[in-house]
C-alpha positions as CSV (number, residue, x, y, z in Angstrom):
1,X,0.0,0.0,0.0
2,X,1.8,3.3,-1.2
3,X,1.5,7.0,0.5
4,X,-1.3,8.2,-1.1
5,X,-3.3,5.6,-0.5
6,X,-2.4,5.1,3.8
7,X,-3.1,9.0,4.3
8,X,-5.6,9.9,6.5
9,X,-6.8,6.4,6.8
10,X,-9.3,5.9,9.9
11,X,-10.6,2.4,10.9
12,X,-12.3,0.9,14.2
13,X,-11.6,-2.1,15.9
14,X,-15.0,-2.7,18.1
15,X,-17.0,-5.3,20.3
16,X,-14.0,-6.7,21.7
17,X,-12.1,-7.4,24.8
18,X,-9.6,-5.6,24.8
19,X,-6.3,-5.9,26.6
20,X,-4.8,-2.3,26.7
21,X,-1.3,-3.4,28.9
22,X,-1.6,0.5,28.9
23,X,-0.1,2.4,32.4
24,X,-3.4,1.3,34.7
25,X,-4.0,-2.2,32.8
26,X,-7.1,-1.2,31.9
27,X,-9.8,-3.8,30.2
28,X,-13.1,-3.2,28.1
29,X,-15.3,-5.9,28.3
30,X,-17.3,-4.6,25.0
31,X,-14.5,-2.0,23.7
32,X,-13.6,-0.4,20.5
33,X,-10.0,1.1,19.5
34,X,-10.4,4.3,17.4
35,X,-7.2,4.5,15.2
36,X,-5.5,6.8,12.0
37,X,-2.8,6.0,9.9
38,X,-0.5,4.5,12.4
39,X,-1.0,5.4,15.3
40,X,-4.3,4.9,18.2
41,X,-6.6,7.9,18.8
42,X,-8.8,6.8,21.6
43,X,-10.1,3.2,23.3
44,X,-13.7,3.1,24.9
45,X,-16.9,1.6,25.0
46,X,-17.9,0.1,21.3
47,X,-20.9,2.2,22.3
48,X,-19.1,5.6,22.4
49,X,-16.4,5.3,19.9
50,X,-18.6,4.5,17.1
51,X,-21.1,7.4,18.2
52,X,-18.0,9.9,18.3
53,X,-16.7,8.9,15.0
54,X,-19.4,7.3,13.1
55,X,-18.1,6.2,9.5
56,X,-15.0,4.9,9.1
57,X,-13.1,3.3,6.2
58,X,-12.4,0.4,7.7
59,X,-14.0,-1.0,10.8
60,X,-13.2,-5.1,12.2
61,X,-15.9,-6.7,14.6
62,X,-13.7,-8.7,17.0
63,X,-17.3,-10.1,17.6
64,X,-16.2,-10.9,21.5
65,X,-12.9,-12.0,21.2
66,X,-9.5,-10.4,23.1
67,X,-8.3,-7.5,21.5
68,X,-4.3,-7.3,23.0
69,X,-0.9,-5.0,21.6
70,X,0.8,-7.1,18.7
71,X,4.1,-9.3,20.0
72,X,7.2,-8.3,19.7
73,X,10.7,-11.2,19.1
74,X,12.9,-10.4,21.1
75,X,15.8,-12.3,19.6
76,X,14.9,-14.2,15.7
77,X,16.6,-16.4,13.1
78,X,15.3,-16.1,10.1
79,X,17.4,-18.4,8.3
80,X,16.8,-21.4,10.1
81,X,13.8,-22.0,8.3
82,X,15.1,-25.0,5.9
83,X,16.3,-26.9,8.8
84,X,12.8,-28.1,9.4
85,X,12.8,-31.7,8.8
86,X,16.7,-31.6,7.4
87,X,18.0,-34.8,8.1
88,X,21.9,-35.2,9.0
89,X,24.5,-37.8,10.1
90,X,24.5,-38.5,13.5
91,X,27.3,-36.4,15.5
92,X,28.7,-36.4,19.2
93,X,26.0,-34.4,21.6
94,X,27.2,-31.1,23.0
95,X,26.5,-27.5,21.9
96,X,29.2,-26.9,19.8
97,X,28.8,-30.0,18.0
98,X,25.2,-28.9,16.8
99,X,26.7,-25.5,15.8
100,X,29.3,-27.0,13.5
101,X,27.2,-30.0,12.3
102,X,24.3,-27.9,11.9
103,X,23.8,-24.4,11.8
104,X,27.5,-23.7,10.3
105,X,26.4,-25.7,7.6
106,X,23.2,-24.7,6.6
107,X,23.7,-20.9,7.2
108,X,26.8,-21.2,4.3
109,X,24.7,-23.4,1.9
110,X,22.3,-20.1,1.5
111,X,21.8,-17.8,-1.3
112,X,20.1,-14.8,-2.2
113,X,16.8,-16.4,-3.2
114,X,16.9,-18.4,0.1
115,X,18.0,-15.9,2.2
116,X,14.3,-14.4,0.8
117,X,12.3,-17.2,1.2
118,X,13.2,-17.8,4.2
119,X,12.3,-14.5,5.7
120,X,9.1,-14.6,3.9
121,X,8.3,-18.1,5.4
122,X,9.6,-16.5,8.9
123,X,7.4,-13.3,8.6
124,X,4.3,-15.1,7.2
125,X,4.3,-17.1,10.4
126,X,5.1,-14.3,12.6
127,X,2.0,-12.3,11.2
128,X,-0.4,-15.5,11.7
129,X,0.8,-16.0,15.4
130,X,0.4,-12.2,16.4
131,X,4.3,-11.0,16.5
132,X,4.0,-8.1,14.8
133,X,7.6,-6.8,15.9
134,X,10.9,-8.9,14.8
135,X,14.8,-8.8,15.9
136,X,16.7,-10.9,13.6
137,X,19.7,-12.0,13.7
138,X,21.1,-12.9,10.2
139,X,23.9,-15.5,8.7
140,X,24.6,-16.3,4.9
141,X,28.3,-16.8,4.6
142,X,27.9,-17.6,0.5
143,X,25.7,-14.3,0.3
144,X,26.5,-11.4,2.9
145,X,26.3,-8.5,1.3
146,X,22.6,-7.5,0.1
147,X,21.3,-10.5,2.6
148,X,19.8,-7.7,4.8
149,X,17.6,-5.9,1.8
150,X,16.8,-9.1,0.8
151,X,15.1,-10.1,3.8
152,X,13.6,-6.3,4.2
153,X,12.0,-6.9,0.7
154,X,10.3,-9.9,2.6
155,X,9.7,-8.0,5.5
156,X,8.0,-5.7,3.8
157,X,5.5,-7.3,1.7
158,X,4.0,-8.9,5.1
159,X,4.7,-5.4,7.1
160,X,6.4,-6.8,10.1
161,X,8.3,-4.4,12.2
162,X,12.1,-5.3,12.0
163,X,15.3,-4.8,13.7
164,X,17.6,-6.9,11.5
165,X,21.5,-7.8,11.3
166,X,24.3,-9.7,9.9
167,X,26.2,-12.5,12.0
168,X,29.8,-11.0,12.1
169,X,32.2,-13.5,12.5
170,X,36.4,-14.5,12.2
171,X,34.9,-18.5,11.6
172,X,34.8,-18.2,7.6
173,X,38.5,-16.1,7.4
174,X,39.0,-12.0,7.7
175,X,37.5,-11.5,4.6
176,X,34.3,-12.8,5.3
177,X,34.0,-10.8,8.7
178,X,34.8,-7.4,6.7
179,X,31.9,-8.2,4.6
180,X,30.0,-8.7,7.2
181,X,30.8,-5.2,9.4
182,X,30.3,-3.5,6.1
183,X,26.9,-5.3,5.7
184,X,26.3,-4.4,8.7
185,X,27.3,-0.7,8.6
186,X,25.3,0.3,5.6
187,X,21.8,-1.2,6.5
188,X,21.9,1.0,9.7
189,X,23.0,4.3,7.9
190,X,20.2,2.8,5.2
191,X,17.5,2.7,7.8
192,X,18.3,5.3,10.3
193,X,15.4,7.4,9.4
194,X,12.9,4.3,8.4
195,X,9.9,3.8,10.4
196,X,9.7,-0.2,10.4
197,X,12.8,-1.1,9.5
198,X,16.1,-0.4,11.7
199,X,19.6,-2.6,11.8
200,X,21.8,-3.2,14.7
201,X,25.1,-4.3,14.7
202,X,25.3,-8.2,15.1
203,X,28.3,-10.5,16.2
204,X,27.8,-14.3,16.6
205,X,29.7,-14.6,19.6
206,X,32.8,-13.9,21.7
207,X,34.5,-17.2,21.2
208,X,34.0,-17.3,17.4
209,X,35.1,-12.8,16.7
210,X,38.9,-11.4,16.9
211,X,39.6,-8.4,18.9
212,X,40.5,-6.7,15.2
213,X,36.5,-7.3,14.4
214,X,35.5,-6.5,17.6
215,X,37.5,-3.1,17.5
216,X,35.8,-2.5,13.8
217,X,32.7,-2.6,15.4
218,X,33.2,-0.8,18.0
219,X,34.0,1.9,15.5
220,X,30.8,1.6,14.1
221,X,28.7,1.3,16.6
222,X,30.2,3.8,18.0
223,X,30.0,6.5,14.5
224,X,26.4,5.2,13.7
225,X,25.0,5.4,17.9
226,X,23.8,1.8,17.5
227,X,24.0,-1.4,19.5
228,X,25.0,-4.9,19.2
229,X,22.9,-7.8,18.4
230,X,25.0,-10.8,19.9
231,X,24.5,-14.4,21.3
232,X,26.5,-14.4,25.0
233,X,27.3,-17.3,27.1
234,X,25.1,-19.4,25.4
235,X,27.3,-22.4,25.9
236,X,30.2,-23.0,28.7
237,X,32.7,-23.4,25.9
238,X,31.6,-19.2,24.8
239,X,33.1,-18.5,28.5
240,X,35.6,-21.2,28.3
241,X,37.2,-19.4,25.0
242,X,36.9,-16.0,27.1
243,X,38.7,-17.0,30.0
244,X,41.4,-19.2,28.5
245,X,42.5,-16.5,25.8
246,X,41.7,-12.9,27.2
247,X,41.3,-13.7,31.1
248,X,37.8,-12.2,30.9
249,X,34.5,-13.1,30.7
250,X,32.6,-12.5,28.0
251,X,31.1,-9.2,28.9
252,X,34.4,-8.0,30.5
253,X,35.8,-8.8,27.0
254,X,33.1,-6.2,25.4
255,X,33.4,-3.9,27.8
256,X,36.9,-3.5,27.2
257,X,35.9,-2.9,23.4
258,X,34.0,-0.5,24.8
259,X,31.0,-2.1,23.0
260,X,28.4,-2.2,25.6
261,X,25.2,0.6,25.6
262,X,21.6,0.7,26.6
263,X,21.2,-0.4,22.6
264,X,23.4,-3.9,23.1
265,X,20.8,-6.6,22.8
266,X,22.4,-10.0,24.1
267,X,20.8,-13.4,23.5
268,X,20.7,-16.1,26.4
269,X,23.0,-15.4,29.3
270,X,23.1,-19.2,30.7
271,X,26.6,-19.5,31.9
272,X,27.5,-15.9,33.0
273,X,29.7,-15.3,36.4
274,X,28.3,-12.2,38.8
275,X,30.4,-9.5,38.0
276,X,28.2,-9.9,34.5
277,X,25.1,-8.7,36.5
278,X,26.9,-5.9,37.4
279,X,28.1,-4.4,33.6
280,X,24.8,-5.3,32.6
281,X,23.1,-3.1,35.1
282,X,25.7,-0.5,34.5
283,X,25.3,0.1,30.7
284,X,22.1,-0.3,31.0
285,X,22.0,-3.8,28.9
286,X,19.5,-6.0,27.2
287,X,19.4,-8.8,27.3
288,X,16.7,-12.2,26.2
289,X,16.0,-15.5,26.8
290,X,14.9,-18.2,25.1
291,X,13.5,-21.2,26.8
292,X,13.0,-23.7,23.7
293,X,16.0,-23.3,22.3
294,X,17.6,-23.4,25.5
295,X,16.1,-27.3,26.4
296,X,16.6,-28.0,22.4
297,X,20.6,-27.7,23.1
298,X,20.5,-28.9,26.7
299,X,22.6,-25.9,27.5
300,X,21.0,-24.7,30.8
301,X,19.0,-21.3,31.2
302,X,19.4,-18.2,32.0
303,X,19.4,-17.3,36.1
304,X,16.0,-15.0,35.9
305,X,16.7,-14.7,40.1
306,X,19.7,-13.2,39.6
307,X,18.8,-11.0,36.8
308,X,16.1,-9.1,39.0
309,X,18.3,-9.3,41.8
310,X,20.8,-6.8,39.9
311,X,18.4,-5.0,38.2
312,X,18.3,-6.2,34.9
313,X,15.2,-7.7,33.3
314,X,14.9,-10.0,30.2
315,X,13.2,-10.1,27.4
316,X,12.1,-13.2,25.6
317,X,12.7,-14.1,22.0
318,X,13.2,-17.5,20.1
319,X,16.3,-18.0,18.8
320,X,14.7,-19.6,15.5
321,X,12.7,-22.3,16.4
322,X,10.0,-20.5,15.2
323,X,8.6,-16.9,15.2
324,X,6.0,-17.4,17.6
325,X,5.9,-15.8,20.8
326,X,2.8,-17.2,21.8
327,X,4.8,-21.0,22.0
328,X,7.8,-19.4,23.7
329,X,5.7,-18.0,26.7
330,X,4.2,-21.1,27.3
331,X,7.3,-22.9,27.4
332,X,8.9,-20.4,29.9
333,X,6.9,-21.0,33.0
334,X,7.6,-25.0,32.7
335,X,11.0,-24.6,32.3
336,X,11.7,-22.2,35.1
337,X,9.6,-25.0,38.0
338,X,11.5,-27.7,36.0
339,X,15.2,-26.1,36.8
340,X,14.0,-25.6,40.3
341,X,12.0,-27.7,41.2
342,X,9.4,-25.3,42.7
343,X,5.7,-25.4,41.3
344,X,5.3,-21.8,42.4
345,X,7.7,-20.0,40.3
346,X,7.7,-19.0,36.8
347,X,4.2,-18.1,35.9
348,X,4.9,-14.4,35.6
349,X,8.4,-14.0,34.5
350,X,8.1,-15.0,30.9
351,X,5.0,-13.3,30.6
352,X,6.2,-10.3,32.1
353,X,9.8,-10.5,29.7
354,X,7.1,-10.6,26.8
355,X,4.5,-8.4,27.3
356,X,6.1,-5.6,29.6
357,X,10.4,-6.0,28.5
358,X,10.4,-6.4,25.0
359,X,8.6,-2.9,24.1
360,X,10.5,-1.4,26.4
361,X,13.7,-2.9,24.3
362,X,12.2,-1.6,21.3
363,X,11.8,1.5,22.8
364,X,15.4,2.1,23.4
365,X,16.3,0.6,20.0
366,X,14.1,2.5,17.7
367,X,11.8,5.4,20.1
368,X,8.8,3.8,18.5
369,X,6.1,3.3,21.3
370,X,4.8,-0.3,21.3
371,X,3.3,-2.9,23.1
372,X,0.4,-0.8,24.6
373,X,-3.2,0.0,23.3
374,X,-3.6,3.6,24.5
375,X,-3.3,7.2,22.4
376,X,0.0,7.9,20.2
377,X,1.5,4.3,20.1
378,X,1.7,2.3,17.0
379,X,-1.2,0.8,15.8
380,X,0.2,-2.7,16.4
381,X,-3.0,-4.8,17.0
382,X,-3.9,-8.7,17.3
383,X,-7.2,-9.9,17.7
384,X,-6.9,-13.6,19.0
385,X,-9.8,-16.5,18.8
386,X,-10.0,-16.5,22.3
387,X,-13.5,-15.5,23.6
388,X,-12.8,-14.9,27.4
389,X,-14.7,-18.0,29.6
390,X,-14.0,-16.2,32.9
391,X,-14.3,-12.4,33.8
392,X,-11.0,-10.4,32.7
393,X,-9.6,-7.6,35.2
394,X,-6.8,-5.6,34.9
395,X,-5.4,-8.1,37.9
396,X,-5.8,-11.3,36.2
397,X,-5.2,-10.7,32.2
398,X,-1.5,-12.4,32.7
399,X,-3.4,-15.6,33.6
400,X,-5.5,-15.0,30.5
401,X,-3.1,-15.1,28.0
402,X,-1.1,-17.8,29.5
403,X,-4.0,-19.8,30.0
404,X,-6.5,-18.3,27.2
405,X,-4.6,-16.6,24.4
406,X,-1.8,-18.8,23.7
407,X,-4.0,-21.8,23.0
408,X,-6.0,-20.1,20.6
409,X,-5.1,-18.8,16.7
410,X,-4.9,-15.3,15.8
411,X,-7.5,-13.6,14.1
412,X,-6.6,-10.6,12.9
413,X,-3.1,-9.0,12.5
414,X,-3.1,-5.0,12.3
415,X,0.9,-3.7,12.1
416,X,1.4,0.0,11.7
417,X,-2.1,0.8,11.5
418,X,-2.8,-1.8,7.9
419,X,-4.6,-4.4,8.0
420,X,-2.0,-7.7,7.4
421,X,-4.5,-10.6,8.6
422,X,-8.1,-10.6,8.6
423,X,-9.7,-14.0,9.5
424,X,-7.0,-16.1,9.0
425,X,-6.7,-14.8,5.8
426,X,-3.2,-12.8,5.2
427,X,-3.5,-9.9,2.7
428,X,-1.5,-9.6,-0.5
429,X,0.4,-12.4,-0.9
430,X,-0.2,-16.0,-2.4
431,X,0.9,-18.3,0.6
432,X,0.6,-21.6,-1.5
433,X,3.0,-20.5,-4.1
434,X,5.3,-19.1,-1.7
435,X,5.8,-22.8,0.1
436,X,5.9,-24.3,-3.1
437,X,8.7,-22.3,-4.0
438,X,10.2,-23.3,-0.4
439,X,9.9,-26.9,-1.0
440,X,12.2,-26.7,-4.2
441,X,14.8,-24.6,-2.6
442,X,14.6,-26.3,0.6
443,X,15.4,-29.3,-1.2
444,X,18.9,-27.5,-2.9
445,X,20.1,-26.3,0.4
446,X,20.0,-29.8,1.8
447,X,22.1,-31.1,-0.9
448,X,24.9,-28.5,-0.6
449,X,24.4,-28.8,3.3
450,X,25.0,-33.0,2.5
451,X,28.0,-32.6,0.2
452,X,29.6,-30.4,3.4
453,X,29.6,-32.9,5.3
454,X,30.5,-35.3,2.7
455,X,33.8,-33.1,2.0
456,X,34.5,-32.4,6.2
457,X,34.6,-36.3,6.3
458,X,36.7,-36.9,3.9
459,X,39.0,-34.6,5.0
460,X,38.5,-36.3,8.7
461,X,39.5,-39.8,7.2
């Protein structure tokens, strides 16, 4: 949808219950949100919102369901979209075994037109399961340079709000991590002024980046005023590296790069020592976890306890196994009363890291206003299947969504005010052919991921 054609737009969302998250967690039980262009106007009664502004161009009957703020991912791979169902040689267990085996294979048997597809197939499932809001975190060792537009120009055709990066890393030789710094470098200057798109500066992680890349960065974070996107402590053998070859740990290393800001997004946090807490809480840091991906690599989790203790609260993302928040939450709580053995805990830390951390995060990465329904934020809107069984307060909506919302499909996705899903039904684009089109190139990547492994054998023989 061009310009002309989004200005001075004015739609209604009404008959719903809606969710506002706003500053008193207010509820209508039969509301309607009032929104132009972009941004909300005013929430009330369906009653008074359609007397005050009568006709509208476009107007959605949530017809009783919840009415909540769009999700935001706090921490996305796009790429891994092929490995569903890729089947490999079995290899020793352990963390760093799956990276090499895995994900350092598939992410160099990419190209351009995968790169694409697999951000489409990422975004089209992020707009059916309500996250409206994206931080990816990008590798493509065989196509780096352009990989970013390429998986804007997905982005953009299903209108999901993006933070996105390239992987910088020494793995693949110098030449491939100055590609990467320079990919890196002109999406953020290309997006600096961009209203859904923005780029952050990503690193893989300490144990796989020289100090010379790490100083390069630093340069450009520090020319551009942007953060780091970066996985830390994710695995004992990240910290290992870190203390064995710099007599750090990770975040001392970073620090010492002068790297770290309130923009620094860092992914996991499992095997951190305590004077981590501390820089974290002194730049201002943030960081996300992700509980399935976190029991899929049997790498621990992150110490939420300690996190609050010093002042630092997480956000949630996925880390690739899919873009659906809604899964993620649900997995959170279980893991949390698993690790300590205490049915009490958990209920409200994931949900809080979702709902109430990862706008904030936005907030400080881009100065959009998200993640509440109340006048001047984005018009960032979900409307799920759930129709409420129970009375909804503003003191029990977190049990609602983890014990209503999340088992139920989204309706409707609204993203920057357009309409992106409407019954199920996603606008604009031709969903068949696009996982048609997936299965044929899926089926490419495999091979060149097979004939890897094929040559690393050999060469192990």
């Amino acid at each position: 949808m061009g310009f002309k054609e989004r200005f001075n737009m004015n739609s209604i969302i009404k008959n719903g219950y809606i969710i506002t998250n706003d500053d008193k967690n207010r509820v209508y039980k039969d509301g309607a949100i009032y929104y132009e262009n972009d941004k909300i106007v005013e929430i009330g009664s369906t009653e008074d919102i359609s007397n005050k502004y009568g006709q509208v161009e476009h107007e959605i009957d949530a017809d009783g369901r919840v009415v909540m703020p769009g999700l935001i991912n706090g921490h996305m791979h796009f790429y891994s979209a092929f490995a569903t169902g890729i089947s490999l040689e079995p290899f020793p267990p352990g963390f760093v075994n799956v990276l090499e085996n895995l994900w350092w294979k598939l992410d160099r048997a990419l190209f351009k037109e995968d790169v694409y597809y697999s951000a489409l197939l990422g975004y089209i499932q992020a707009v059916r399961s309500g996250t409206t809001t994206v931080i990816d975190h990008h590798a493509s060792p065989a196509y780096i340079t352009g990989s970013l537009d390429e998986i804007e120009r997905a982005g953009r055709q299903l209108g999901v709000r993006s933070s996105l990066c390239y992987e910088v890393t020494d793995r693949n030789g110098q030449e491939g991590a100055e590609l990467g710094l320079k990919e890196n470098e002109n999406y953020i200057r290309k997006t600096k002024s961009d209203d859904l798109f923005s780029g952050l500066l990503g690193l893989h992680a300490s144990f796989t980046v020289s100090n010379d890349s790490l100083d390069h960065a630093t340069n450009i974070v520090k020319e551009l005023d942007t953060g780091i996107h970066v996985h830390v402590a994710e695995g004992k053998a990240d910290m290992d590296h870190a203390r064995e070859n710099f007599d750090k740990t990770v975040l001392q290393r970073f620090e010492a790069h002068d790297l770290l800001n309130s923009k620094s997004v860092l992914a996991h946090g499992i095997h951190l020592e305590d004077v981590d807490y501390g820089i974290m809480k002194k730049h201002d840091i943030n960081i996300t976890h992700q509980p399935r991906s976190n029991m899929n690599n049997a790498v621990g989790m992150m110490n939420f306890d300690k996190m609050l203790e010093n002042g630092v609260n997480p956000g949630l993302g996925t880390d690739g196994m899919s873009a659906d928040m809604k899964a993620e939450v649900m997995v959170g709580p279980l893991l949390l009363k698993h690790h300590q053995k205490n049915n009490i805990v958990g209920f409200i830390e994931p949900y809080n890291a979702l709902i109430n951390q990862n706008p904030v995060i936005m907030k400080k990465l881009t100065g959009v206003d998200l993640g509440k329904l109340m006048p001047d934020f984005k018009a960032d809107i979900i409307i799920s299947d759930y129709r409420p069984k129970t009375p909804i307060t503003p003191d029990n909506t977190a049990g609602h969504f983890m014990f209503g919302v999340i088992n139920e499909p989204v309706h409707s996705t609204i993203i920057n005010g357009e309409i992106r899903m409407l019954d199920h039904k996603i606008k604009n684009i031709d969903e068949r052919a696009i996982h048609e089109k997936s299965m044929e190139l899926a089926e490419k990547v495999w091979n060149r991921v097979s004939e890897m492994h094929s040559i690393f054998r050999n060469f192990s023989d």
